[in-house]
Backbone as CSV, one residue per row, in Angstrom:
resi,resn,N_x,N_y,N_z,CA_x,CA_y,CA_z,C_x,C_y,C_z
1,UNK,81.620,148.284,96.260,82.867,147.577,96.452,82.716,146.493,97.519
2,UNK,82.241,146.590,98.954,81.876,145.711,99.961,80.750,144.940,99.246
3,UNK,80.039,145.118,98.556,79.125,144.050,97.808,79.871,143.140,96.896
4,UNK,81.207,143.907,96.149,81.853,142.721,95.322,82.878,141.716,96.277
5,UNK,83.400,142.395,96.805,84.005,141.617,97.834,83.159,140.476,98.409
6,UNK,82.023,140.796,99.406,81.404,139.845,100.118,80.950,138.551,98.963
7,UNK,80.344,138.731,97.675,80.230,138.260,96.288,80.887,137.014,96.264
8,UNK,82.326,137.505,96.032,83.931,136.744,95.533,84.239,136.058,96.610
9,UNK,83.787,136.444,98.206,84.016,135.631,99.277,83.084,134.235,99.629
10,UNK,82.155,134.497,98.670,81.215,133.538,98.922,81.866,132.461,97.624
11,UNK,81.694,133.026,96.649,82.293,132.131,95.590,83.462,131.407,95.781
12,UNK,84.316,131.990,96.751,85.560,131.185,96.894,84.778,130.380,97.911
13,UNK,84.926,130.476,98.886,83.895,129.490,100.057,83.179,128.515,99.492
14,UNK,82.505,128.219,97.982,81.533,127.565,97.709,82.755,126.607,96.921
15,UNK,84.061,127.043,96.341,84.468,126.264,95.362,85.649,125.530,96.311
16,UNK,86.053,126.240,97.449,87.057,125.406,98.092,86.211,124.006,99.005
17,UNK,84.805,124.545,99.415,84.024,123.784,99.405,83.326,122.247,98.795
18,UNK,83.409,122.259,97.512,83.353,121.433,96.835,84.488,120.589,95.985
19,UNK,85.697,121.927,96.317,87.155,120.871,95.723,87.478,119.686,97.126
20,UNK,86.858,120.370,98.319,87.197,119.311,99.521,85.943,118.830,100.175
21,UNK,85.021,118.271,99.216,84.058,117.769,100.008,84.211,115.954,99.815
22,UNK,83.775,115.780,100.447,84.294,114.155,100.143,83.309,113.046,99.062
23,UNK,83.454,112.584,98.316,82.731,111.999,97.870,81.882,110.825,98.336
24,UNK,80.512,110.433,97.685,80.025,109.501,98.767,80.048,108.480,97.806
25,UNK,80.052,107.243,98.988,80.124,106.346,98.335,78.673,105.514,98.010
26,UNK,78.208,104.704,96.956,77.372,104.180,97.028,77.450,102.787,97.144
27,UNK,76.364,102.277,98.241,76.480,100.976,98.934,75.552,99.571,98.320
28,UNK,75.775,98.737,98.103,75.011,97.302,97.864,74.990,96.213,98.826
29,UNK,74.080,95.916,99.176,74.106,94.791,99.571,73.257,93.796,99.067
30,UNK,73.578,92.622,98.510,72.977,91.296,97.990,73.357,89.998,98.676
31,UNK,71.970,89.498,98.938,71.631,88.618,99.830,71.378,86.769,98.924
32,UNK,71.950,86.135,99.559,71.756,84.932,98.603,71.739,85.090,97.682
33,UNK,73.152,85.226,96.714,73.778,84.851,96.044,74.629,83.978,95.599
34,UNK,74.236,82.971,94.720,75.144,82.291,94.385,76.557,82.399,93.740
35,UNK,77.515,82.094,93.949,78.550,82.385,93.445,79.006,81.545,92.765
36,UNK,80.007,81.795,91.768,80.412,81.171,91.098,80.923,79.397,90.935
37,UNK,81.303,79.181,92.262,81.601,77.763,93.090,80.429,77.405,93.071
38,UNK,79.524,77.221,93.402,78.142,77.063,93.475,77.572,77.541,95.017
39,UNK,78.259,77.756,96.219,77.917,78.357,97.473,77.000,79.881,97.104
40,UNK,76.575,79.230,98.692,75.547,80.935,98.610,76.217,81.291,99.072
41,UNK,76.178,83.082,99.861,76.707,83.963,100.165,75.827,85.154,100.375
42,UNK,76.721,86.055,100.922,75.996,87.450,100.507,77.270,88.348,100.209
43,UNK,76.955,89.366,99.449,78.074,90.056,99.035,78.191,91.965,99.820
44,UNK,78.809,92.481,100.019,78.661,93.899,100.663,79.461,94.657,99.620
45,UNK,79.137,95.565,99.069,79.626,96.147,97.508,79.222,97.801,97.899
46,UNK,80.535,98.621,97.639,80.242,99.988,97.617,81.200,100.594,96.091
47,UNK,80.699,101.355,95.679,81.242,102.256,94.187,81.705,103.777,94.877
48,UNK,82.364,104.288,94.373,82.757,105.432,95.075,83.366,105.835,93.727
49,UNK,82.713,107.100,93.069,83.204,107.971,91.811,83.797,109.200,92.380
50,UNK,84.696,109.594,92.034,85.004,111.137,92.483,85.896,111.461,91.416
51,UNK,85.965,112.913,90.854,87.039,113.726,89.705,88.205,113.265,89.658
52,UNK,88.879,111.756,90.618,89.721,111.825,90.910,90.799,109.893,90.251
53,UNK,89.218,109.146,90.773,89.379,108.044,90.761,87.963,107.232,91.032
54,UNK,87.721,106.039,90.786,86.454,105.002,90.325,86.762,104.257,91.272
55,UNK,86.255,103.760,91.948,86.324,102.446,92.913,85.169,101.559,93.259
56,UNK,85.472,100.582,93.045,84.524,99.566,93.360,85.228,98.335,93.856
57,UNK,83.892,98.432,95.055,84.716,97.479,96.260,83.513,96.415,96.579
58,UNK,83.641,94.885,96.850,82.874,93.690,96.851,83.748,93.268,98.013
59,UNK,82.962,92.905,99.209,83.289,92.274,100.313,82.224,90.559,100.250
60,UNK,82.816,89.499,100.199,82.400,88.278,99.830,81.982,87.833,101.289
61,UNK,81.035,87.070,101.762,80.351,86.330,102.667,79.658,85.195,102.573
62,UNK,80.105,84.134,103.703,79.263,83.324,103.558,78.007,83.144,103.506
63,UNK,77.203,82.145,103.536,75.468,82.151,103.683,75.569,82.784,105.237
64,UNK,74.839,83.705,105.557,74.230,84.500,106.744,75.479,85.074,107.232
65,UNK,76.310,85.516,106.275,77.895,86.282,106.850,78.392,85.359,108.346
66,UNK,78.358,83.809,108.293,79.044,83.469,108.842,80.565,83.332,108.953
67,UNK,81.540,83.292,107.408,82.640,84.390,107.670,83.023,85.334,106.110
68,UNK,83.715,85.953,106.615,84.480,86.718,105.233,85.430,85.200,104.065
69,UNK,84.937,85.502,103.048,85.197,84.739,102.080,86.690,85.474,100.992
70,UNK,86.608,86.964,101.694,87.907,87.576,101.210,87.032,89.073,100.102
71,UNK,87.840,89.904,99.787,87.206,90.772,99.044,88.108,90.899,97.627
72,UNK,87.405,92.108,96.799,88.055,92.256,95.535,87.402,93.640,95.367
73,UNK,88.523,94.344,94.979,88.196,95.950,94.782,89.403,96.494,93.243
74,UNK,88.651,97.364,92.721,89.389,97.844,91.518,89.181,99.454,91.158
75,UNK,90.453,100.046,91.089,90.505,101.157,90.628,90.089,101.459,89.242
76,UNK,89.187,101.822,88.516,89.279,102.019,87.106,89.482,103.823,87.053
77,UNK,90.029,103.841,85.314,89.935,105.486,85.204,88.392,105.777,84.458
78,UNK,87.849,105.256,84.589,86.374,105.233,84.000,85.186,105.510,84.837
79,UNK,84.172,105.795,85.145,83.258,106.168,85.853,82.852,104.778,86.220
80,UNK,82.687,104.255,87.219,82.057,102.817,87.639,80.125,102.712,87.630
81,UNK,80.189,102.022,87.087,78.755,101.798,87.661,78.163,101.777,88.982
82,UNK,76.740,102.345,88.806,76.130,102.671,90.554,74.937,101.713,90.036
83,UNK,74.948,100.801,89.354,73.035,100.193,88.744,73.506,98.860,89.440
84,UNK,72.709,98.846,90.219,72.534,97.203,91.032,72.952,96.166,90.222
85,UNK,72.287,95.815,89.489,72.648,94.619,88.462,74.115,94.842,87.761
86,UNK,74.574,95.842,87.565,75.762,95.755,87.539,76.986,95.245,88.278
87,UNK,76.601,95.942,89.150,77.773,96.534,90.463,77.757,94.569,90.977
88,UNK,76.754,94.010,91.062,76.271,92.145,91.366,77.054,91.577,90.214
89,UNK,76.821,91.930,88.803,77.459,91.039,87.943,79.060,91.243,88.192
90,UNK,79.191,92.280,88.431,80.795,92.956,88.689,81.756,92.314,89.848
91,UNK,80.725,91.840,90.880,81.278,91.088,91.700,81.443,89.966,91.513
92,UNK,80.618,89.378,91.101,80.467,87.947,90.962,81.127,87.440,89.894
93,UNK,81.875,87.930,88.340,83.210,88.231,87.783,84.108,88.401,88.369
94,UNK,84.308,89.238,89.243,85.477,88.936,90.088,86.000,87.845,91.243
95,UNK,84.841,86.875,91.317,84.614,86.190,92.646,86.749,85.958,93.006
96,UNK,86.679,85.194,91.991,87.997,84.172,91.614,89.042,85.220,92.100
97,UNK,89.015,86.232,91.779,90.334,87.056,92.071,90.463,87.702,93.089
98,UNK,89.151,87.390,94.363,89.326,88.156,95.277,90.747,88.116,96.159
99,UNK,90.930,88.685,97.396,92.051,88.526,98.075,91.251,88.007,99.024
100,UNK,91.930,86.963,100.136,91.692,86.642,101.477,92.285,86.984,102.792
């Protein structure tokens, strides 16, 4: 009985565990990039998937992050891409709609 118990105590521990663990986010950074205007830049881009919600976030910069050019981030209900070449084309589609 103290063996099923200790058992079921671990199992709960492992699942409240993972209903509150935080998700991580995954980070990009791309360096001289041209953007759509024709300016370089660099872009700072993180994806963050969790059971919950998709996010992908593009922070815009000038050539050598001399300043913020404004960002653009989107909730999808879809799993976002984590593949570099994506997550770059994804930004750089969005250039136009960022916020400042």
């Amino acid at each position: 009985m103290r063996q099923l118990l200790i058992s079921m105590g671990v199992v709960v521990a492992m699942l409240v565990f993972a209903a509150g663990a935080p998700a991580k986010a995954t980070k990009f950074t791309f360096n001289d990039v041209t953007y759509p205007d024709g300016t370089t830049g660099e872009i700072e881009a993180s994806v963050k998937n969790t059971n919950k919600s998709h996010l992908t976030y593009c922070g815009n910069f000038s050539d050598d992050y001399a300043e913020s050019l404004g960002y653009y981030q989107e909730q999808a209900e879809t799993t976002a891409s984590t593949d570099p070449e994506q997550v770059r084309a994804f930004c750089l589609e969005h250039f136009d709609e960022r916020f400042q």
